[in-house]
N, C-alpha and C positions, 0 to 999 in steps of 0.2 A: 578221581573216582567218586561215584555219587552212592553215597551212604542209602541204606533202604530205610525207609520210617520205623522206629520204634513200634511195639508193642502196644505202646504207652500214645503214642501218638495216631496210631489207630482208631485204637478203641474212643479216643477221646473224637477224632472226629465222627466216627459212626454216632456217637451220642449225641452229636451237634445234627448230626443230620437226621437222626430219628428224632431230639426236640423239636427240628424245626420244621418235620413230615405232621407232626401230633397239633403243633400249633396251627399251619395251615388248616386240616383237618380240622379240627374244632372248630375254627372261624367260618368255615362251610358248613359246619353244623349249626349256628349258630345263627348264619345269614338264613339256612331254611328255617330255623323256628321262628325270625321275624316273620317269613314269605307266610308262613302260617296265621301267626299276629295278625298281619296286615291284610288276609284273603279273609280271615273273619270279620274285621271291622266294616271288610268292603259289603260284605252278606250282612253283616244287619244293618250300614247307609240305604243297599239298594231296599230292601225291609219295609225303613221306617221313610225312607226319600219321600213319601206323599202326604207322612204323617203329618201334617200341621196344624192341625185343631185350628182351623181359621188363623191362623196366623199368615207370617210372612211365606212364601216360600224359595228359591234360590233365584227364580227369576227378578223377584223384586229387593234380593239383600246383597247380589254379587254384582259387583263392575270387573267384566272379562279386562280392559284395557289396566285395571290395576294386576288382576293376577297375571295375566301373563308379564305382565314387568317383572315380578315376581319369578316367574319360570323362565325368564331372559337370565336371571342374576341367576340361580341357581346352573340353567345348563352352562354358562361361563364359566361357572367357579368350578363342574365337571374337567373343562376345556381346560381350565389353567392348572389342574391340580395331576390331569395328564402330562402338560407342559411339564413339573416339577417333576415327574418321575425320569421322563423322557432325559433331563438335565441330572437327575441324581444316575443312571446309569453312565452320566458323561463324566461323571464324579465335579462336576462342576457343583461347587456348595454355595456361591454367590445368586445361583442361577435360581438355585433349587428355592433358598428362602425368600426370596422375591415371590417365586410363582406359591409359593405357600402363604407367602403374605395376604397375595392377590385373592389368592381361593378363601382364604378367612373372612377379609373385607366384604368379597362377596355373598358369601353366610350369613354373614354377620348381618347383612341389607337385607338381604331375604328373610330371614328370624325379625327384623325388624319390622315389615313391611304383616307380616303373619301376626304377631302381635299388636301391631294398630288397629287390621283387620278385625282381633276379638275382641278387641277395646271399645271400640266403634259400635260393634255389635251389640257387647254387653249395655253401653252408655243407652243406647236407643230402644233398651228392654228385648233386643235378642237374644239372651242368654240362653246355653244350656239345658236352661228348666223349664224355657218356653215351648218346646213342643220336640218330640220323638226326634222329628227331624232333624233339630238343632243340636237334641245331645249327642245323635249320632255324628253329624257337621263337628262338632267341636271335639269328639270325641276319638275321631277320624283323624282329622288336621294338625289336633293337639299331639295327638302321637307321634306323627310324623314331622310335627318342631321338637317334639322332646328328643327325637333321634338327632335332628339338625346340630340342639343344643350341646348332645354329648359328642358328636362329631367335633364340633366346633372350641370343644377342652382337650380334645384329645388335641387337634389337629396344634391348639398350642401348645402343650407338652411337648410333641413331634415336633418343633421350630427351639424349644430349648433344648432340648437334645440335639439335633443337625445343630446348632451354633456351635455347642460346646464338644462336641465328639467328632463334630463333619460325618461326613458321606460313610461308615461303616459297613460291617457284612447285619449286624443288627438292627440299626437306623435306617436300611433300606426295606429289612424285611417288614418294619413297623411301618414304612410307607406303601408299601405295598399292601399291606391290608387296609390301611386308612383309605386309600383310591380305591379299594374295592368296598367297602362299606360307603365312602361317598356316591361312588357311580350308581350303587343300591339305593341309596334315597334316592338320587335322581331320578332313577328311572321307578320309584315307587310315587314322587309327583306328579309322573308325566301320570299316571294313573287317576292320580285325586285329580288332576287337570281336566283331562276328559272326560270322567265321572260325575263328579259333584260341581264342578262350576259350567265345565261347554254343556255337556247335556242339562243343568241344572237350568242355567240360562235360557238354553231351548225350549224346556219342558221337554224333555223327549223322556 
């Protein structure tokens, strides 16, 4: 004979499942008030894009062949961190820290590659305070590594976790937003891609 669920065991799941409506929910909230962040900085690049008080402007301080290396590493680390979800539904845990590892490493080259870039810049007197255009350039770019950055703590936290607890009903839903907060940047580079460096490059 099969017992019917407690009272007790109701209610407690309903509460798991209105936490875990509320959390979703937030995080959608949360991704539109970046989409906002991110639609403003792009309104005052395009702004100040011509501002250069004689200075440089993007045709002569970007090399496409480095950034897209750059947006190679990142839509992979997109690719792999798919891969991991795809393996954490299979509940396969070996599978899954692998393709997380993978997606870190590649973060991690792209963050790096983004910081040489203003290093580079800064070294040869493009900073910042050189002209409109630059603060918006670094101002732009910079935020959208500072997102990379915090991805890239959380995405380790979410690998100590999956080690120690495995494939969970919690552990998945935390990967679950991490792949969609990742996919968000990606697809918020592919923007500063075309933006600020192809048309920049162009002059267009």
């Amino acid at each position: 004979m099969i017992e019917s669920p407690t009272h007790e065991e109701v209610s407690r799941k309903n509460r798991q499942h209105d936490d875990t409506a509320k959390v979703g929910f937030g995080f959608w909230i949360y991704l539109m008030t970046d989409c906002v962040l991110f639609a403003s900085l792009f309104a005052t690049f395009a702004v100040l894009r011509n501002g250069t008080w004689g200075g440089p402007d993007g045709a002569e301080l970007f090399s496409l062949p480095y950034v897209w290396t750059q947006t190679m590493l990142l839509l992979a680390s997109s690719f792999t961190c798919g891969l991991a979800i795809i393996a954490a539904r299979a509940h396969d845990k070996a599978k899954v820290l692998r393709w997380l590892s993978l997606t870190f490493l590649l973060g991690l080259g792209f963050l790096g590659m983004e910081m040489n870039e203003f290093v580079k810049l800064v070294q040869e007197g493009n900073s910042w305070q050189r002209s409109g255009f630059l603060s918006a350039f670094f101002t732009l770019v910079g935020t959208h590594g500072l997102h990379i950055t915090v991805g890239l703590i959380w995405l380790a936290d979410l690998f100590v976790r999956i080690t120690r607890r495995g494939i969970t009903a919690i552990t998945m839903k935390r990967l679950t937003l991490f792949s969609l907060f990742w996919h968000f940047l990606d697809i918020i580079w592919i923007f500063i891609f075309t933006i600020v460096y192809l048309l920049g490059v162009a002059k267009l």
